[in-house]
PLY file of the C-alpha trace (Angstrom):
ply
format ascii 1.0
element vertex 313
property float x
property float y
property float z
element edge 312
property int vertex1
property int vertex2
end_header
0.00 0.00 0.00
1.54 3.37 -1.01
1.77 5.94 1.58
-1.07 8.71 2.31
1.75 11.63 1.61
5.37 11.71 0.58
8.62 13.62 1.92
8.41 17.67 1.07
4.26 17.20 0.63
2.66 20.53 2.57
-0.63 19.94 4.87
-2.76 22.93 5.07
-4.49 22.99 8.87
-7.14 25.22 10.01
-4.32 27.44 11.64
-0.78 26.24 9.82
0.87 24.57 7.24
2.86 21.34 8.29
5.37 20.07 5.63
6.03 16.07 5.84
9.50 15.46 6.95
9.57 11.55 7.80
7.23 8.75 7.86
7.31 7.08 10.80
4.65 3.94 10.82
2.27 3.49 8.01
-0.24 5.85 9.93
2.45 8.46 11.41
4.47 11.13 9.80
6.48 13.96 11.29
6.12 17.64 9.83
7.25 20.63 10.30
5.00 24.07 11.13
6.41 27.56 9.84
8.59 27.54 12.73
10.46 25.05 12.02
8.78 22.92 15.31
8.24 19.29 14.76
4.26 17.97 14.78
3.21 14.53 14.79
0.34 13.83 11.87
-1.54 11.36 11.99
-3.60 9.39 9.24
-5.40 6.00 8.48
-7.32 4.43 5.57
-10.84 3.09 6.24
-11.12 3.01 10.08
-12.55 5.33 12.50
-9.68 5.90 14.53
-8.68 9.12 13.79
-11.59 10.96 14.02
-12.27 9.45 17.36
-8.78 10.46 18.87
-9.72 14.34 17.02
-13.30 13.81 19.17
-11.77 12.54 22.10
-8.97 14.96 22.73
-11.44 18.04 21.13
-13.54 16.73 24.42
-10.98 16.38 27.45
-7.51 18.00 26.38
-8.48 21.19 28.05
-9.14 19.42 31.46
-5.97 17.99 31.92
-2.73 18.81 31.18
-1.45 14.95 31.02
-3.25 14.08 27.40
-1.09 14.02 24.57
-2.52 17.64 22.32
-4.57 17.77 19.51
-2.48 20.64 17.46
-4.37 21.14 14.42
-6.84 19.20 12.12
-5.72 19.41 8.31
-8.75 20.76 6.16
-7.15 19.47 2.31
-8.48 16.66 2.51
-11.79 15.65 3.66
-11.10 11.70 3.88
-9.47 10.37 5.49
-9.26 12.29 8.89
-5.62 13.85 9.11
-4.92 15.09 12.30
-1.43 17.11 13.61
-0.58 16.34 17.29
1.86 17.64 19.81
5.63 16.19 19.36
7.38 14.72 22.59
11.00 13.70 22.30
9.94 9.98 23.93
8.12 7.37 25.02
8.54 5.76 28.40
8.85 2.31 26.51
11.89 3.61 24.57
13.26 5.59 27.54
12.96 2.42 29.85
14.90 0.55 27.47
18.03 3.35 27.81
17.70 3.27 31.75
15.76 2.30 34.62
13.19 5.01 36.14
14.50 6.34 39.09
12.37 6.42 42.00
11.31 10.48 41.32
10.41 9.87 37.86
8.50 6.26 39.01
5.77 7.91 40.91
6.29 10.95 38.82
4.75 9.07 35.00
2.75 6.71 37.73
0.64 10.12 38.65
0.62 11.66 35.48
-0.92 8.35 33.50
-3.10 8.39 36.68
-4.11 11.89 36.09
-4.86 11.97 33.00
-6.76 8.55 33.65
-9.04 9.86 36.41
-10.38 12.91 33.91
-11.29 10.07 31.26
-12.84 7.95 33.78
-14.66 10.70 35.23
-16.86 10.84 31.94
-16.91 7.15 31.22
-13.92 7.07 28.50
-11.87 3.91 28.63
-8.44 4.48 26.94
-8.35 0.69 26.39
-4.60 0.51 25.33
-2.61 1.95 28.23
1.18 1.28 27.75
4.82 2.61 27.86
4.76 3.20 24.31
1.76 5.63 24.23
3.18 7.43 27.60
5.14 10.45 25.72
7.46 13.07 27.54
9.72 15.55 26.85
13.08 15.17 28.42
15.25 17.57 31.17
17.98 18.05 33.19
17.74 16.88 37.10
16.75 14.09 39.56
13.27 13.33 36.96
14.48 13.29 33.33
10.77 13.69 32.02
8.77 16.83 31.94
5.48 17.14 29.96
4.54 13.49 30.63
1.38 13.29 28.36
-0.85 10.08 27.76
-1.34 9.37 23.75
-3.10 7.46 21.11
-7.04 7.57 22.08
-7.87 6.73 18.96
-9.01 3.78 20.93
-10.64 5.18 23.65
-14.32 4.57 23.91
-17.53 5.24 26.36
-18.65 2.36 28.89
-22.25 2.39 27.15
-20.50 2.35 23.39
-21.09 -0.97 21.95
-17.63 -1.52 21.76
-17.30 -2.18 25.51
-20.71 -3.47 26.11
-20.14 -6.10 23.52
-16.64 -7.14 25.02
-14.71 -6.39 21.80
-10.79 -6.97 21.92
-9.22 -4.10 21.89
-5.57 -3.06 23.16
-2.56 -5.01 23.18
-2.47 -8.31 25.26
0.28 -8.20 27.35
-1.12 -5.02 29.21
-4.88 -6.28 28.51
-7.36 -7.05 31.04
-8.72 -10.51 32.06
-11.96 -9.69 30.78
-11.12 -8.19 27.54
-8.96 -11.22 26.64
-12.25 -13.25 27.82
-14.25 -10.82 25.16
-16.18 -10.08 28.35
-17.77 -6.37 28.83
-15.16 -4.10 29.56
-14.93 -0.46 31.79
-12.68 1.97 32.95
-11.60 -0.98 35.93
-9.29 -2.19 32.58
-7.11 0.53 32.40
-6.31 -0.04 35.91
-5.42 -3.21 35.12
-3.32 -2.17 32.55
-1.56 0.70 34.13
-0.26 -1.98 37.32
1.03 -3.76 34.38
2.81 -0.78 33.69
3.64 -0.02 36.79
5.41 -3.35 37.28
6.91 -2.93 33.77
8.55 0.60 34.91
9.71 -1.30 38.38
11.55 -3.86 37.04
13.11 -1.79 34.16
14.04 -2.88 30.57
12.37 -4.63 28.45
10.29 -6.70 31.26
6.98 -8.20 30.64
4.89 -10.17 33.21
2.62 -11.43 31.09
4.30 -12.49 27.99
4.09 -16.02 27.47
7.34 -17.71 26.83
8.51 -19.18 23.61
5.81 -17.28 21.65
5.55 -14.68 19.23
2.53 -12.31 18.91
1.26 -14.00 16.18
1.75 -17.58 17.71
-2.06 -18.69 17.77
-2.32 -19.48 21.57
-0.65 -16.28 22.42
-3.32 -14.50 24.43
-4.44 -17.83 26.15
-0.50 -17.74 27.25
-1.10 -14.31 28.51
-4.67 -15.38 30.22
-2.89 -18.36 31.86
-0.10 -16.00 33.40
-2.54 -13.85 34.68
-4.35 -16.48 37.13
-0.68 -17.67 37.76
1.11 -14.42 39.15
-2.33 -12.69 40.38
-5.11 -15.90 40.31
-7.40 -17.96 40.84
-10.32 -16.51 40.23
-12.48 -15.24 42.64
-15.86 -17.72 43.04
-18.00 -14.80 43.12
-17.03 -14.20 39.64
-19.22 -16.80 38.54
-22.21 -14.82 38.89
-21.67 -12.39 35.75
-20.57 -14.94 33.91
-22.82 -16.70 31.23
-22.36 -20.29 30.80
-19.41 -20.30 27.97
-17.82 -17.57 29.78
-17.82 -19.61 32.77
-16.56 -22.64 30.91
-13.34 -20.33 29.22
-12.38 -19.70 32.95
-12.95 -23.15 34.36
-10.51 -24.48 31.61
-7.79 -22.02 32.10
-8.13 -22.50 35.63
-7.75 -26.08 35.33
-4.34 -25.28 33.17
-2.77 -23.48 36.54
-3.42 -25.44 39.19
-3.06 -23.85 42.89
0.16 -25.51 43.76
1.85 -24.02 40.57
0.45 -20.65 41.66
3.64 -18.24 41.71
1.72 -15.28 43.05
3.14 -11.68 42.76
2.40 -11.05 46.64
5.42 -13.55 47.14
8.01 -12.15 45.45
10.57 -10.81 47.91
11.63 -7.66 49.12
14.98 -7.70 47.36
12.75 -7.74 44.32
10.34 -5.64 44.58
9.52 -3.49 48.14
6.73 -4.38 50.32
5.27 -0.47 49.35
5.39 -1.20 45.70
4.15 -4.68 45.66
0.84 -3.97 48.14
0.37 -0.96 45.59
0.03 -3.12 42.55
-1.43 -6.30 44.45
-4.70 -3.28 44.67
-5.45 -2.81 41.29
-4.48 -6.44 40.01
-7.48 -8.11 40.53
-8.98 -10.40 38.39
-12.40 -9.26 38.99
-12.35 -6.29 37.48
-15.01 -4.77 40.39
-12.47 -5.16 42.82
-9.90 -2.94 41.42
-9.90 1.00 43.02
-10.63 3.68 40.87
-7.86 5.99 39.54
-9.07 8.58 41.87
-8.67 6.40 44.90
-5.42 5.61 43.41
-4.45 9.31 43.98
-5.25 9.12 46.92
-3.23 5.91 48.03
-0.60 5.68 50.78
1.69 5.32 47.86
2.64 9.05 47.28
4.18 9.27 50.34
7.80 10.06 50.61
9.96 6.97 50.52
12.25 8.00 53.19
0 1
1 2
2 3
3 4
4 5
5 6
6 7
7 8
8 9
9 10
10 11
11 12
12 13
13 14
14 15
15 16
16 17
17 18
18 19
19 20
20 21
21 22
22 23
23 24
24 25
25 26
26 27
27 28
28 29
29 30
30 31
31 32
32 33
33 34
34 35
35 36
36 37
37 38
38 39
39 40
40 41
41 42
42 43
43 44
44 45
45 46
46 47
47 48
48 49
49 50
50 51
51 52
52 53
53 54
54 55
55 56
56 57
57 58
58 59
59 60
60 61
61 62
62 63
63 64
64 65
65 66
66 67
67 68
68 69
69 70
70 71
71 72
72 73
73 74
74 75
75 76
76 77
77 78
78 79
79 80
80 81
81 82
82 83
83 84
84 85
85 86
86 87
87 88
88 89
89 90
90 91
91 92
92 93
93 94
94 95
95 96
96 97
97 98
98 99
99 100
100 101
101 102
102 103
103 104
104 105
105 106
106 107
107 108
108 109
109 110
110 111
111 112
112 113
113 114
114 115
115 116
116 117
117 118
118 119
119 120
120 121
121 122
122 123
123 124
124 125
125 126
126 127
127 128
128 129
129 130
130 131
131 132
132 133
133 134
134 135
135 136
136 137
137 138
138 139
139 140
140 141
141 142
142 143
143 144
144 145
145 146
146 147
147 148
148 149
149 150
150 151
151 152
152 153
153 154
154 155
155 156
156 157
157 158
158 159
159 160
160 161
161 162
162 163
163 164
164 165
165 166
166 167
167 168
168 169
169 170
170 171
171 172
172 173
173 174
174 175
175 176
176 177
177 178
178 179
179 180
180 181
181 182
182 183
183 184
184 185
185 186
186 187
187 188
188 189
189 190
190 191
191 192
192 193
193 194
194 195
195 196
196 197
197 198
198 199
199 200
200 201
201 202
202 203
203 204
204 205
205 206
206 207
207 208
208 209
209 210
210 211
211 212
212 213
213 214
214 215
215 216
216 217
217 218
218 219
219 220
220 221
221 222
222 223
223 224
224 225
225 226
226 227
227 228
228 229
229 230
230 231
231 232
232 233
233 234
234 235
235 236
236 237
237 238
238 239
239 240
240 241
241 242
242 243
243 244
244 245
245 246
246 247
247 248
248 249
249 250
250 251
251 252
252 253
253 254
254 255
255 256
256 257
257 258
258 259
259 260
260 261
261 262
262 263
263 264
264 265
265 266
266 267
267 268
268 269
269 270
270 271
271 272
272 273
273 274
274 275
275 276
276 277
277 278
278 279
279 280
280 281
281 282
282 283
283 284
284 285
285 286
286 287
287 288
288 289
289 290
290 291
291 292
292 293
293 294
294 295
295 296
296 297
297 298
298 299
299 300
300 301
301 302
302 303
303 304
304 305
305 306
306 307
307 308
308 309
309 310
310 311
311 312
């Protein structure tokens, strides 16, 4: 497939010109305004996404300070959606992979993502694909390397009552997915908890870590998200029993038979790990939010609020 626009091309916005400088991914480019700043654009072919990350950001970016900025829309070309968005010099994914997060600049992205959380929750709005990769920041000098920590990419993000969520569509990426979107179960904003303590743990442990990844396979290996399912009940399982009654029957029967793949006494639950591993503080942080029933997870504003933020010394 040829791409949307090619190196030198000029975008006309509603308030600037941005002229392509590099094509990132199939649907990204970077462009340049008449200032010579950089601007992300972003464009897709024949899905919705980017005019629901224009709607989305047109609807909460001027509540919060901690979503990634909807710059410009470009007005040439009236399909697809082309969008221009605020440039960051990184991603937490990208600078975790240079050096582990300090403790200052752990809680510091842990209360921004929370932040910025706790205004989409507050309407209903699930991001569905929180990650380090679509956690951007602009870098500094000092003790906390990242200022202008901004959560992106909502071209995913969606109401509880859309029939997205009510309908238990997949959505997100399954290493930092919930249990009950990889069951296709209905999903709220309880799964971006989920997914930020998967973060969380991610940005703990430093480099490329994943606790969920199933070993030995590759994304597209066809029992990959089972793999991830299966990990789940092993480092924060079983399932509750009260979590049979919102299940229907073949829901019920998907969890009895990955249950039955992890028995208890191969249970290597995250509560054990030690304290030379991770500290007792951390670990009762994360054990809060990682629940497998997603209604007992605490909201992002009660997450706030959490002993947590206290100073470490």
């Amino acid at each position: 497939m040829s791409s949307l626009f090619r190196i030198g091309q000029v975008l006309k916005g509603r308030i600037g010109k941005y002229t392509i400088t590099k094509e990132i991914q199939d649907t990204v480019w970077f462009a340049k305004n008449h200032v010579q700043e950089t601007v992300v654009i972003k464009s897709v072919r024949d899905h919705p996404r980017i005019e629901n990350e224009r709607d989305v950001l047109k609807r909460f970016q001027h509540r919060t300070q901690y979503l990634r900025p909807l710059i410009d829309e470009i007005e040439e070309h009236s399909y697809p959606a082309i969008i221009a968005l605020k440039y960051l010099d990184t991603d937490l994914l990208e600078a975790l992979n240079k050096q582990t997060l300090n403790r200052k600049e752990l809680k510091h992205v842990s209360r921004c993502i929370l932040e910025a959380l706790s205004v989409l929750h507050k309407d209903g709005y699930v991001h569905t694909d929180v990650k380090p990769d679509n956690v951007l920041a602009n870098l500094q000098a000092g003790d906390v390397r990242f200022s202008d920590v901004q959560l992106g990419d909502l071209g995913g993000s969606y109401p509880i009552d859309s029939e997205w969520a009510t309908s238990g569509t997949r959505v997100g990426t399954p290493i930092w997915s919930s249990p009950e979107i990889l069951l296709e179960l209905p999903w709220n904003t309880a799964t971006d908890i989920w997914s930020f303590g998967v973060v969380l743990i991610s940005l703990i442990y430093g480099g490329n870590f994943h606790i969920f990844k199933p070993k030995g396979m590759t994304r597209d290996h066809e029992e990959y998200e089972v793999g991830v399912a299966l990990n789940q009940i092993r480092f924060f399982g079983p399932y509750p029993l009260k979590f049979q009654d919102i299940l229907s029957p073949e829901s019920l029967h998907s969890v009895l038979c990955l249950t039955q793949e992890v028995p208890e006494d191969e249970l290597t639950l995250f509560a054990w790990v030690t304290e030379k591993e991770v500290i007792k503080k951390d670990r009762d942080f994360i054990v809060k939010m990682m629940k497998l029933d997603w209604r007992d997870r605490p909201t992002a504003k009660e997450l706030l609020e959490d002993e947590w933020w206290k100073d470490d010394s």
